[in-house]
PDB file of the backbone (N, CA, C, O) and the ligand in Angstrom, with CONECT records:
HET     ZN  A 101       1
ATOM      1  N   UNK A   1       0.838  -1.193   0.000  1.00  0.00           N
ATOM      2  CA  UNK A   1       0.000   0.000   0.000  1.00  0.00           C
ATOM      3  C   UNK A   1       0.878   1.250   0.000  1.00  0.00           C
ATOM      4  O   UNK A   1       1.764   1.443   0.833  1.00  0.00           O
ATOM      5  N   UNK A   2       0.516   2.227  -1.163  1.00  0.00           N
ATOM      6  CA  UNK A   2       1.338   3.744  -0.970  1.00  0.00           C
ATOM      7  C   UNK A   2       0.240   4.422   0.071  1.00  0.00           C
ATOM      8  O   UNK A   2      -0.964   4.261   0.267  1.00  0.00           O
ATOM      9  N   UNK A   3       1.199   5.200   0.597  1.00  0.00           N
ATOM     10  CA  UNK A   3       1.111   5.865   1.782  1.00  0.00           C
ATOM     11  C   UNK A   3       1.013   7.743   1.146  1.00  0.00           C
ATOM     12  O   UNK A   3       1.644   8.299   0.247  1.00  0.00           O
ATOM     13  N   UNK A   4       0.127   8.180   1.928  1.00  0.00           N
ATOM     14  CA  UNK A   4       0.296   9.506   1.859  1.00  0.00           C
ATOM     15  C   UNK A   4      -0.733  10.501   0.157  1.00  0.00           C
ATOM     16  O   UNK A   4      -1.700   9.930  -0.347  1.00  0.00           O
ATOM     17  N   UNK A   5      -0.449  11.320  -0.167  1.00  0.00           N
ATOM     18  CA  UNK A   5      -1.207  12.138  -1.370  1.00  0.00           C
ATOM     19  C   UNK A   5      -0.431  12.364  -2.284  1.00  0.00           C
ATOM     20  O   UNK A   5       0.730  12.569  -1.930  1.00  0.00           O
ATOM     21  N   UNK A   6      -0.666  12.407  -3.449  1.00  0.00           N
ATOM     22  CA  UNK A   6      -0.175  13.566  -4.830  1.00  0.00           C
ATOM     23  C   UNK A   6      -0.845  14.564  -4.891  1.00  0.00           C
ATOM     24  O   UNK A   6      -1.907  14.802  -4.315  1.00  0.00           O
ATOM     25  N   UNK A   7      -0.076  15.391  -5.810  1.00  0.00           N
ATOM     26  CA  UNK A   7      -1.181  16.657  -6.139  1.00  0.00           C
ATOM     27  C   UNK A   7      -1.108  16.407  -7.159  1.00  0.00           C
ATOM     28  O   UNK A   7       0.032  16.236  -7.588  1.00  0.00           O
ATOM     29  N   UNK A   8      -2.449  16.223  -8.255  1.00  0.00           N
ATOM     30  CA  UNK A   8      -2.961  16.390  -9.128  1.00  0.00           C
ATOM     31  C   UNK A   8      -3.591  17.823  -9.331  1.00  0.00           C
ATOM     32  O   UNK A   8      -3.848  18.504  -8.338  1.00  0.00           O
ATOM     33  N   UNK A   9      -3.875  18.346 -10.763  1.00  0.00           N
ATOM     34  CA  UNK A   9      -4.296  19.128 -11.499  1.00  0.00           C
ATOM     35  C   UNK A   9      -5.838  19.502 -10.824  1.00  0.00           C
ATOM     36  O   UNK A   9      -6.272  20.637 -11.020  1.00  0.00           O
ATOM     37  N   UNK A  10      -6.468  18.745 -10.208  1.00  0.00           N
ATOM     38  CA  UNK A  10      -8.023  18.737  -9.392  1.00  0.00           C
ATOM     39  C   UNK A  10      -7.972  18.913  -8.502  1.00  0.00           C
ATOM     40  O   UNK A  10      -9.077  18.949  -7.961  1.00  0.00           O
ATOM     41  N   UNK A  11      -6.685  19.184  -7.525  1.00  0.00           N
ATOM     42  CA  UNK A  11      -6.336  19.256  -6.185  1.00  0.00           C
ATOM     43  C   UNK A  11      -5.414  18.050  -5.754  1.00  0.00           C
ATOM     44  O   UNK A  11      -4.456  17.542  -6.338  1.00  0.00           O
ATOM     45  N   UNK A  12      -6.065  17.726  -4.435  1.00  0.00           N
ATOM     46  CA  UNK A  12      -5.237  16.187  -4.230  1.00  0.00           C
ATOM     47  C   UNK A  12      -5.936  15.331  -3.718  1.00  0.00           C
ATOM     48  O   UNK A  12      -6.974  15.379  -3.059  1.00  0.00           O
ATOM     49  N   UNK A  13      -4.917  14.062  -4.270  1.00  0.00           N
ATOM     50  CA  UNK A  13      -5.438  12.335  -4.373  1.00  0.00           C
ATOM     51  C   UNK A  13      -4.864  11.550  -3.482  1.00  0.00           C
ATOM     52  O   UNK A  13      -3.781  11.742  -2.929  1.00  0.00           O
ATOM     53  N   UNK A  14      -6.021  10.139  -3.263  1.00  0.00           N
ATOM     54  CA  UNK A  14      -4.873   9.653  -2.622  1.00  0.00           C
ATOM     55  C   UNK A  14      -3.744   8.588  -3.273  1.00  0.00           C
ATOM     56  O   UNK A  14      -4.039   7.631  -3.989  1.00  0.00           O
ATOM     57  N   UNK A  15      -2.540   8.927  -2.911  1.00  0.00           N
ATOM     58  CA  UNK A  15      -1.215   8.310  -3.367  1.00  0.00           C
ATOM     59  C   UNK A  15      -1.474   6.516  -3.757  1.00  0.00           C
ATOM     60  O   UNK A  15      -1.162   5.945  -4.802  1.00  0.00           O
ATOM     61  N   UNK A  16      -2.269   5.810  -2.289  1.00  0.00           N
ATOM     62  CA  UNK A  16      -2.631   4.639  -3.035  1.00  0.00           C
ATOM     63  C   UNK A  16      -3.887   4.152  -4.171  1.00  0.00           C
ATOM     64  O   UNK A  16      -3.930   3.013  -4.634  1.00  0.00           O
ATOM     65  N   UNK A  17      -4.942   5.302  -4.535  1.00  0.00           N
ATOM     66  CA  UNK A  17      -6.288   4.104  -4.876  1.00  0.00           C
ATOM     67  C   UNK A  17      -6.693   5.391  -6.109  1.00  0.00           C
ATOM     68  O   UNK A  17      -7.529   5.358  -7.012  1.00  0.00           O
ATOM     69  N   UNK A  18      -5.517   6.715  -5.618  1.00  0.00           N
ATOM     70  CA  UNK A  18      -6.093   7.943  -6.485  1.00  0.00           C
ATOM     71  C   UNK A  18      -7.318   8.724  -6.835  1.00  0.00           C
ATOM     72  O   UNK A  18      -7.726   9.475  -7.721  1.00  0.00           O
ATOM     73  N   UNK A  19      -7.688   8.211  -5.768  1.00  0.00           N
ATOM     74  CA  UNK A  19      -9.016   8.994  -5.726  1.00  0.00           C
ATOM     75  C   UNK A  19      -8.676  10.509  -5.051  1.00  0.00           C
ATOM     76  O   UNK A  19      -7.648  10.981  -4.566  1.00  0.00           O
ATOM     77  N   UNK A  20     -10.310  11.146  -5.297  1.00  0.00           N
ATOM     78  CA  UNK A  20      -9.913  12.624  -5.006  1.00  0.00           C
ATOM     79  C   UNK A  20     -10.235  12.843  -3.831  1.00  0.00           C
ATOM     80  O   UNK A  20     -11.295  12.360  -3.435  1.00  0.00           O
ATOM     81  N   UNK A  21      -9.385  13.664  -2.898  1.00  0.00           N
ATOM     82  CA  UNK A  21      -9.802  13.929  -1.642  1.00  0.00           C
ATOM     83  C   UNK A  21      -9.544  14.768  -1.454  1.00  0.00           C
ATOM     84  O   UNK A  21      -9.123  14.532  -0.321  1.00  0.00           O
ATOM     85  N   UNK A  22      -9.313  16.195  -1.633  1.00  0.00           N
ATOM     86  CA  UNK A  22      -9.338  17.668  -1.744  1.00  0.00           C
ATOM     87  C   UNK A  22      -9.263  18.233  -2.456  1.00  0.00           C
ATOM     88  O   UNK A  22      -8.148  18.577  -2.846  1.00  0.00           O
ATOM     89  N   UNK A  23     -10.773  18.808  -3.247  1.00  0.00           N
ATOM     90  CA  UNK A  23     -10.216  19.845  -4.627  1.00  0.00           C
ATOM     91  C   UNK A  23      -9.714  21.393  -4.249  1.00  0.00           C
ATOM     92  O   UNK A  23      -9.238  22.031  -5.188  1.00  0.00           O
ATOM     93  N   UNK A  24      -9.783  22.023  -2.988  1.00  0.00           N
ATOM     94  CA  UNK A  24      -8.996  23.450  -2.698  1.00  0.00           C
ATOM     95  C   UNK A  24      -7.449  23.026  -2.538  1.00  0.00           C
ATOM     96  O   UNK A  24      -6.627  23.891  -2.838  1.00  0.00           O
ATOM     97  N   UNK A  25      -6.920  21.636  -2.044  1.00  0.00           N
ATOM     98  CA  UNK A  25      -5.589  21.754  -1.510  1.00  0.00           C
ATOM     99  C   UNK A  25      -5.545  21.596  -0.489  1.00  0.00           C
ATOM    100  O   UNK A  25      -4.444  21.184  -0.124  1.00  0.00           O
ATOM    101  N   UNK A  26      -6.436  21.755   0.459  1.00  0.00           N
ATOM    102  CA  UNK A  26      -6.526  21.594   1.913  1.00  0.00           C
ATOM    103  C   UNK A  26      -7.069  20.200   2.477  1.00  0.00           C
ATOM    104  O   UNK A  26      -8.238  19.829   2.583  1.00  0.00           O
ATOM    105  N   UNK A  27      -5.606  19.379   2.885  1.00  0.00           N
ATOM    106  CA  UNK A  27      -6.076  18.200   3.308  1.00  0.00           C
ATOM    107  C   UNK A  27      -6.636  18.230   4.487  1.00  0.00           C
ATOM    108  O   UNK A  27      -5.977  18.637   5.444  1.00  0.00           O
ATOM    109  N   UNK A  28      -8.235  17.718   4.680  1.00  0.00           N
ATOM    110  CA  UNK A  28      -8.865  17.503   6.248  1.00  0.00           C
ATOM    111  C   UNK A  28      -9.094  16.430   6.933  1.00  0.00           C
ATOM    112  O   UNK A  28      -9.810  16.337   7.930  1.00  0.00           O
ATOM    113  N   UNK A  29      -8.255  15.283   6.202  1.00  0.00           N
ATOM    114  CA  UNK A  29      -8.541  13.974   6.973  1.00  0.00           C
ATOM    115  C   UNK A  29      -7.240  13.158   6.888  1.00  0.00           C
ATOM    116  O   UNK A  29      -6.331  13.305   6.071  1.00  0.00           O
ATOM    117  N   UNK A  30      -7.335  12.206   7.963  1.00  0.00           N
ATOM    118  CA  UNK A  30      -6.240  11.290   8.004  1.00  0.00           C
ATOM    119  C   UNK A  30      -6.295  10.284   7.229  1.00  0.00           C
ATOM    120  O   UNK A  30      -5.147   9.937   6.950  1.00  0.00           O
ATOM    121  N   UNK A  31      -7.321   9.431   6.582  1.00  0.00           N
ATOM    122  CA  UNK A  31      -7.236   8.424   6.240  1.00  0.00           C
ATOM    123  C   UNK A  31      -7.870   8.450   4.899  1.00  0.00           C
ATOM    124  O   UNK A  31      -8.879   9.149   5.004  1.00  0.00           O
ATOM    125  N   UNK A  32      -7.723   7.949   3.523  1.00  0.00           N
ATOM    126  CA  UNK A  32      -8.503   7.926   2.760  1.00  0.00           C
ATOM    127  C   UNK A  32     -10.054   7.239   2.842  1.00  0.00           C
ATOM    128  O   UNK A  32     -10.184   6.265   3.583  1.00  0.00           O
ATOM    129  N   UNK A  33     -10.855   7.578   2.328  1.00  0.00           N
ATOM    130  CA  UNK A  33     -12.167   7.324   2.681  1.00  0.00           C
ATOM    131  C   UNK A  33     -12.542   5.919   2.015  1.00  0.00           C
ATOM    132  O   UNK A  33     -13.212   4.988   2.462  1.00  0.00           O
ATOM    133  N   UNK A  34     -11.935   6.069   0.891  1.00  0.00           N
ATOM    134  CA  UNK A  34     -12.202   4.908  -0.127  1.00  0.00           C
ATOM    135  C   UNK A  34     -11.098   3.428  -0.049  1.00  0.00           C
ATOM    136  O   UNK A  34     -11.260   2.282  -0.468  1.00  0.00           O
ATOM    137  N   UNK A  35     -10.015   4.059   0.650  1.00  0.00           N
ATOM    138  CA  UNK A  35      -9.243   2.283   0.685  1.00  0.00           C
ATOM    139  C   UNK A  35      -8.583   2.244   1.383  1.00  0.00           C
ATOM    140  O   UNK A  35      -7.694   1.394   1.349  1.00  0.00           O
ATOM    141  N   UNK A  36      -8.748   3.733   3.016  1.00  0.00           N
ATOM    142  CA  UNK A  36      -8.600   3.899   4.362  1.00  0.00           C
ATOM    143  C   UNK A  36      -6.500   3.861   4.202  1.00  0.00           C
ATOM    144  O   UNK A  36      -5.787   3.758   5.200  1.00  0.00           O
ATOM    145  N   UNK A  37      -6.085   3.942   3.138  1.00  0.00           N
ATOM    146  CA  UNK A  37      -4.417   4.687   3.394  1.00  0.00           C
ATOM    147  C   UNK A  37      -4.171   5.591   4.042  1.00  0.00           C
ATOM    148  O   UNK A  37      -4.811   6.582   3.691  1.00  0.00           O
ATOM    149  N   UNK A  38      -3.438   5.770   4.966  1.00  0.00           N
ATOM    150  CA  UNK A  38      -2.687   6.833   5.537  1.00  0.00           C
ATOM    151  C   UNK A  38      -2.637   8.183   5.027  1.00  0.00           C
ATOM    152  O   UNK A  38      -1.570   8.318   4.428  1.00  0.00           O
ATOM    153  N   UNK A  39      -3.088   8.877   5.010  1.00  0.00           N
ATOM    154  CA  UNK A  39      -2.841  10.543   4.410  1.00  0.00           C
ATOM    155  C   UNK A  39      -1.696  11.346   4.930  1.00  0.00           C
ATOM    156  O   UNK A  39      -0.604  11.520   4.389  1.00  0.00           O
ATOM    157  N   UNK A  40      -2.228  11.910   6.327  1.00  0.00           N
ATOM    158  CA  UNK A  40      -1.433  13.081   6.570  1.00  0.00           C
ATOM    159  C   UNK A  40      -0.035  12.317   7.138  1.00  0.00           C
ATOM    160  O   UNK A  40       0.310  11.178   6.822  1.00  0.00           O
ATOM    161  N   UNK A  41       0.475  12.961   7.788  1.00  0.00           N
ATOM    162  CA  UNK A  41       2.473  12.851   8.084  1.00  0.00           C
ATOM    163  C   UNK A  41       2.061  12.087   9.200  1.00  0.00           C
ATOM    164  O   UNK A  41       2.541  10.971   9.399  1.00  0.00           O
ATOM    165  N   UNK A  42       1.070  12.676  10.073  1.00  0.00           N
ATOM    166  CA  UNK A  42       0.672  11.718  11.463  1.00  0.00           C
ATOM    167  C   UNK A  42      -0.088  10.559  11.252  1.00  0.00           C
ATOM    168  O   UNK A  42       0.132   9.556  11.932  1.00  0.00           O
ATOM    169  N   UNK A  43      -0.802  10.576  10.539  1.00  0.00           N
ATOM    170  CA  UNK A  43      -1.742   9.137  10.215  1.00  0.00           C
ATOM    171  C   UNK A  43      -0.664   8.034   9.403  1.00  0.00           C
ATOM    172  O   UNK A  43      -0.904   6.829   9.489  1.00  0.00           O
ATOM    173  N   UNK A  44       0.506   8.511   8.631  1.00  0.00           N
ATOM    174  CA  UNK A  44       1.414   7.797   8.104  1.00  0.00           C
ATOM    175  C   UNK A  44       2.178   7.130   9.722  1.00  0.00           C
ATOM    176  O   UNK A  44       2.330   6.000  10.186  1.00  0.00           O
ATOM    177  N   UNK A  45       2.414   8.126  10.052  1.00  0.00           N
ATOM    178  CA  UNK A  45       3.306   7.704  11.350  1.00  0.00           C
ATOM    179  C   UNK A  45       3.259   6.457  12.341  1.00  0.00           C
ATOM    180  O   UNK A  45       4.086   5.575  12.571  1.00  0.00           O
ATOM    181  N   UNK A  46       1.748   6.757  12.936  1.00  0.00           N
ATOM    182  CA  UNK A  46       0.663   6.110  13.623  1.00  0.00           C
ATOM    183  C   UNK A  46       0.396   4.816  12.774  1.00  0.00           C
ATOM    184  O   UNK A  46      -0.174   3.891  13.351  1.00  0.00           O
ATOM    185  N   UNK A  47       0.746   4.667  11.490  1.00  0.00           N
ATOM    186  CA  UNK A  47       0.357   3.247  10.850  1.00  0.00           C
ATOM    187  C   UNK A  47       1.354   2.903  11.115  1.00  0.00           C
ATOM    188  O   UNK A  47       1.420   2.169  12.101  1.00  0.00           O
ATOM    189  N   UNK A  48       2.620   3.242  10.393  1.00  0.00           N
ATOM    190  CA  UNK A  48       4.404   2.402  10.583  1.00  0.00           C
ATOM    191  C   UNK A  48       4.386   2.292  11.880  1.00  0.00           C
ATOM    192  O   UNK A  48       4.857   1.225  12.272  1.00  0.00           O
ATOM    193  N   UNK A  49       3.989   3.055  12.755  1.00  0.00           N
ATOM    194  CA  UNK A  49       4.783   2.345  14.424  1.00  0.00           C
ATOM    195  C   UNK A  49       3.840   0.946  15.007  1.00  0.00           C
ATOM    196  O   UNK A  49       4.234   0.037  15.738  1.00  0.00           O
ATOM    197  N   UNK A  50       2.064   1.209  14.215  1.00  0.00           N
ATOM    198  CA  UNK A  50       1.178   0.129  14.367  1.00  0.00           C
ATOM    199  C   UNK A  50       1.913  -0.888  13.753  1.00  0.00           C
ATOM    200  O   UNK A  50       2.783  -1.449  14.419  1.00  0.00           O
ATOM    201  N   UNK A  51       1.679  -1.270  12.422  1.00  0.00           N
ATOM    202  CA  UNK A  51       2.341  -1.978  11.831  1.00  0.00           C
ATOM    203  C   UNK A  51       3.827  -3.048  12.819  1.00  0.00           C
ATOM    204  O   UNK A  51       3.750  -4.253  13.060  1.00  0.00           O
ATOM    205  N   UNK A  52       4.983  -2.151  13.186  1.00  0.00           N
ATOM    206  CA  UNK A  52       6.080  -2.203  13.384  1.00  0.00           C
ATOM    207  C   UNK A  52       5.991  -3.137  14.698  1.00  0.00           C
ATOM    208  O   UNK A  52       6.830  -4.007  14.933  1.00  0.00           O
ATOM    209  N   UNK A  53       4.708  -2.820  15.661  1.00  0.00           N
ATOM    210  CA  UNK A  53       3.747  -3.394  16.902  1.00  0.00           C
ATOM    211  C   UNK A  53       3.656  -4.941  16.554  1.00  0.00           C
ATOM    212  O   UNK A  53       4.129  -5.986  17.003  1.00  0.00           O
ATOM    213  N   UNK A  54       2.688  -4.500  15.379  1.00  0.00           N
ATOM    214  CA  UNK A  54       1.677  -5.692  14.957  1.00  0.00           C
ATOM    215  C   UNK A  54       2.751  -7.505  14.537  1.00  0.00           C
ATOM    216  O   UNK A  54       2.592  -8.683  14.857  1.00  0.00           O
ATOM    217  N   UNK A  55       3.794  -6.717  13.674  1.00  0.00           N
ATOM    218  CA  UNK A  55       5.028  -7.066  13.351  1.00  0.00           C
ATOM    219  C   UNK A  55       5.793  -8.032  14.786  1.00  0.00           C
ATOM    220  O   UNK A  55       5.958  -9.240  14.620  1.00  0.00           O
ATOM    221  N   UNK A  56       6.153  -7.467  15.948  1.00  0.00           N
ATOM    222  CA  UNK A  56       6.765  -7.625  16.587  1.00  0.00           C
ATOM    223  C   UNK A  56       5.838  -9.307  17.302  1.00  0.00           C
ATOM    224  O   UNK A  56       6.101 -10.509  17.298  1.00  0.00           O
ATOM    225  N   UNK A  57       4.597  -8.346  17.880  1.00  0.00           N
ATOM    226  CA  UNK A  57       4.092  -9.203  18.376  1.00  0.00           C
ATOM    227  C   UNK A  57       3.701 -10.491  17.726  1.00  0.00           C
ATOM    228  O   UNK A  57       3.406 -11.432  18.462  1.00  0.00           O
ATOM    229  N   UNK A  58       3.662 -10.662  16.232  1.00  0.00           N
ATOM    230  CA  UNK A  58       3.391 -11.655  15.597  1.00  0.00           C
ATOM    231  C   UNK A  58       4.880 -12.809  15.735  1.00  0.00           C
ATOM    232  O   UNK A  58       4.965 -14.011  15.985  1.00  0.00           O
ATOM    233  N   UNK A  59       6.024 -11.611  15.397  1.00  0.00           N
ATOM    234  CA  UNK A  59       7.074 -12.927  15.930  1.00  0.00           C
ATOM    235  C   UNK A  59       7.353 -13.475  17.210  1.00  0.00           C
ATOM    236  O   UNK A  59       7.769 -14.619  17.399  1.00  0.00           O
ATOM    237  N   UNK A  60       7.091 -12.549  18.164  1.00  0.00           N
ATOM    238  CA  UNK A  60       6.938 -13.042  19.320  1.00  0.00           C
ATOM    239  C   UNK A  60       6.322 -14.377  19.978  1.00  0.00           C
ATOM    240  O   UNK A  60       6.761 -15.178  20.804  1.00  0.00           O
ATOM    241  N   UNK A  61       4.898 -14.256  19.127  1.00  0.00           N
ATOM    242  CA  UNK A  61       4.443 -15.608  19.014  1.00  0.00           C
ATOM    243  C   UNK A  61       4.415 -16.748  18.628  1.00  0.00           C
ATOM    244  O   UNK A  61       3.904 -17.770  19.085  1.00  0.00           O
ATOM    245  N   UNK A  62       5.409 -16.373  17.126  1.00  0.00           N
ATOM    246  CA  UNK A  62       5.901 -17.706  16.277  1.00  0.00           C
ATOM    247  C   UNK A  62       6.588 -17.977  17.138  1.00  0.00           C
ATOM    248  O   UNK A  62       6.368 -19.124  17.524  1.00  0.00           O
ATOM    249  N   UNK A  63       7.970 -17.082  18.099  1.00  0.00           N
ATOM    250  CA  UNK A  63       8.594 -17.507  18.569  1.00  0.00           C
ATOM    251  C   UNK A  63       8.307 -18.763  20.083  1.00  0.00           C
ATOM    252  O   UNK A  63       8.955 -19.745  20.443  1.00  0.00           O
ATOM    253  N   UNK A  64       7.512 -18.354  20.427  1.00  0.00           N
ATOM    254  CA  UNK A  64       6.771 -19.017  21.793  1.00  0.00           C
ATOM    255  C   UNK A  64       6.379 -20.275  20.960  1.00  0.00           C
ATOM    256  O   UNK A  64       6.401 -21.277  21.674  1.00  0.00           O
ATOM    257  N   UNK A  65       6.094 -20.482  19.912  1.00  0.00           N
ATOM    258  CA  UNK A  65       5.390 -21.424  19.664  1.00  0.00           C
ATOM    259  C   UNK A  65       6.284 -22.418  19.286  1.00  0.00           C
ATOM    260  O   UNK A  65       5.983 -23.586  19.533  1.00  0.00           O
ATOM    261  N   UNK A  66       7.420 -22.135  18.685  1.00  0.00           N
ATOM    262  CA  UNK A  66       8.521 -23.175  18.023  1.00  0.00           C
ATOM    263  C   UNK A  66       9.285 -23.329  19.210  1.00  0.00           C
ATOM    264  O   UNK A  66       9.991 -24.334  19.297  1.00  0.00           O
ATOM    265  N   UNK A  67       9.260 -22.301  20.371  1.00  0.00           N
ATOM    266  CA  UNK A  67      10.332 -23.140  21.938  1.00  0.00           C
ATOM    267  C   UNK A  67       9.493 -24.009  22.526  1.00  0.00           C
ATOM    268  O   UNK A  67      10.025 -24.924  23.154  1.00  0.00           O
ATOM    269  N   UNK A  68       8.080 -23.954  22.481  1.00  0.00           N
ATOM    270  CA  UNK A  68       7.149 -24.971  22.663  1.00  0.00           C
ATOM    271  C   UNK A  68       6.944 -26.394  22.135  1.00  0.00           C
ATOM    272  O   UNK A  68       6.539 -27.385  22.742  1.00  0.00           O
ATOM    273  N   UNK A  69       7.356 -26.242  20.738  1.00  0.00           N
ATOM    274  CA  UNK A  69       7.972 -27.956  19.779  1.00  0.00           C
ATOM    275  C   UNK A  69       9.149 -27.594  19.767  1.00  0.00           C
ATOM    276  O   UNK A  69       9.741 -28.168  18.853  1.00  0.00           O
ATOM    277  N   UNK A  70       9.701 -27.013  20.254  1.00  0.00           N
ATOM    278  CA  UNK A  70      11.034 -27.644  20.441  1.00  0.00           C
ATOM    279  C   UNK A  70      11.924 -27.583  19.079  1.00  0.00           C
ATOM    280  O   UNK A  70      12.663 -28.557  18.934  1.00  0.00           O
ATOM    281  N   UNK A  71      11.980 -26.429  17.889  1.00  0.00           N
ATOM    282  CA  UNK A  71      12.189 -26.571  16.730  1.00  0.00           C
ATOM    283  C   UNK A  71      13.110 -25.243  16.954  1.00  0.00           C
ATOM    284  O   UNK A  71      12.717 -24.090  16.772  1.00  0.00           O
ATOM    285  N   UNK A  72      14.134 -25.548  17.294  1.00  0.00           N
ATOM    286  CA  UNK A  72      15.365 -24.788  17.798  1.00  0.00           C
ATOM    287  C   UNK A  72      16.094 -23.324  16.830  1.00  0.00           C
ATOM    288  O   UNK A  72      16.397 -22.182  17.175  1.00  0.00           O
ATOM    289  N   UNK A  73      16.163 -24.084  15.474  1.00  0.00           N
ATOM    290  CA  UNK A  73      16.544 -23.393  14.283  1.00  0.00           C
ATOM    291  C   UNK A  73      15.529 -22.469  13.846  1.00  0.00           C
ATOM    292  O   UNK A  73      15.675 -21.432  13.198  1.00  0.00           O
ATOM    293  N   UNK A  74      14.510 -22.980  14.280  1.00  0.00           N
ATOM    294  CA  UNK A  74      13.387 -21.151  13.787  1.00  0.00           C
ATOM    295  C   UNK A  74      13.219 -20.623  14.704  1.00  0.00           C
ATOM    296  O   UNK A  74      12.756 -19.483  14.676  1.00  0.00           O
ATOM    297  N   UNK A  75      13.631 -21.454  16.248  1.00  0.00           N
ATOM    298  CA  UNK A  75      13.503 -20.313  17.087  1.00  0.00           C
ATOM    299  C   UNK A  75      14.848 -18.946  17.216  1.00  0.00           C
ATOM    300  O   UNK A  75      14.791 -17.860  17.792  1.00  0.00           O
ATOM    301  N   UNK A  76      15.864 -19.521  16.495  1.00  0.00           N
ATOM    302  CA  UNK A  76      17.162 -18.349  16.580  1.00  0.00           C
ATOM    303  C   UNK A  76      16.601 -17.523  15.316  1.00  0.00           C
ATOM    304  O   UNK A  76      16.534 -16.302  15.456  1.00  0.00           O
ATOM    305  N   UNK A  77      16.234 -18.033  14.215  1.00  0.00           N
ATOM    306  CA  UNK A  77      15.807 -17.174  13.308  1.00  0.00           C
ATOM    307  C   UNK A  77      15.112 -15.662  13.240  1.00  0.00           C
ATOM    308  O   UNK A  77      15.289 -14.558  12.725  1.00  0.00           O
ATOM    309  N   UNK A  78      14.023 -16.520  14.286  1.00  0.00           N
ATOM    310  CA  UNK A  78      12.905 -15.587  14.740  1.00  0.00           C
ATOM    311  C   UNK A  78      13.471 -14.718  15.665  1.00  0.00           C
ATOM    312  O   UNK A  78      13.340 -13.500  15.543  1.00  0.00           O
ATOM    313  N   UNK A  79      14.233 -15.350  16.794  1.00  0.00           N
ATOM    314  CA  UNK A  79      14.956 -13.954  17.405  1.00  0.00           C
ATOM    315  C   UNK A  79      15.889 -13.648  17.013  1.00  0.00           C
ATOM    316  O   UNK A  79      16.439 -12.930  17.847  1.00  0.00           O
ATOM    317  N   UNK A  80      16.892 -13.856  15.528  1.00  0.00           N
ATOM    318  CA  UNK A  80      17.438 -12.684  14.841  1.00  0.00           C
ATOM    319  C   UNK A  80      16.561 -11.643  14.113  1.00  0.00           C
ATOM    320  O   UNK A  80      16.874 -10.516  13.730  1.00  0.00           O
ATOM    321  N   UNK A  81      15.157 -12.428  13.997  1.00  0.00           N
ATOM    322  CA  UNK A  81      14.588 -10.985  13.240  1.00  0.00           C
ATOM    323  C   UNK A  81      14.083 -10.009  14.158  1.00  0.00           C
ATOM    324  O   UNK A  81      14.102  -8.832  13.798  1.00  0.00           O
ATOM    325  N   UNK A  82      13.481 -10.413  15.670  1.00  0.00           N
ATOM    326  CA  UNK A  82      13.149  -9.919  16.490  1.00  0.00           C
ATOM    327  C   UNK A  82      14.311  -8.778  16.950  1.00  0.00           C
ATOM    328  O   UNK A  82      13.747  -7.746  17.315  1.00  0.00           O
ATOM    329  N   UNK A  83      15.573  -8.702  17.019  1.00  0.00           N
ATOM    330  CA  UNK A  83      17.101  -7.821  16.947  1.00  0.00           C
ATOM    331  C   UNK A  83      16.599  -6.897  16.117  1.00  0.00           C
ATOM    332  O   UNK A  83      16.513  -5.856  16.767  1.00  0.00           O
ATOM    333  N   UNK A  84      16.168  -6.710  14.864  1.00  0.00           N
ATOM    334  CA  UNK A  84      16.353  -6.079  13.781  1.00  0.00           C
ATOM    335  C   UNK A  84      15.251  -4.845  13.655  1.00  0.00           C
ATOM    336  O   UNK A  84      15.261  -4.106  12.670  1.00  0.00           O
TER     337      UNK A  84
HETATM  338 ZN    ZN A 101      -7.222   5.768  -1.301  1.00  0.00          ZN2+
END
């Protein structure tokens, strides 16, 4: 998913789905309406650190789950990506 607006000739769009979401120039919302992307600098922000969350905690759990069978080699994997 692209993140954030262009300016087009009609005002501005959004960067992922291009639809129009301000014909003066004046962006008033965070999120696109039509395929909910990130708009402004803060709603971009607030997704990457979600994301970055969502991310973490998902390996966290692969990780719990492979020291649980006992499958040694994805568990170092997983906490080299967990480092990163
Ligand atoms: Zn959109």
């Amino acid at each position: 998913m692209k993140y954030g607006t262009v300016n087009t000739e009609r005002g501005i769009a959004c960067a992922n789905c291009n639809s129009s979401i301000s014909q003066d120039g004046v962006l008033k919302q965070n999120f696109c309406e039509k395929c909910g992307a990130p708009l402004s600098v803060e709603a971009i922000a607030d997704y990457e650190r979600h994301n970055d969350e969502i991310k973490k905690m998902l390996l966290k759990s692969m990780q719990e789950i492979s020291i649980k069978n006992n499958t040694d080699s994805f568990a170092k994997i997983l906490a080299q990506l967990l480092e990163d």
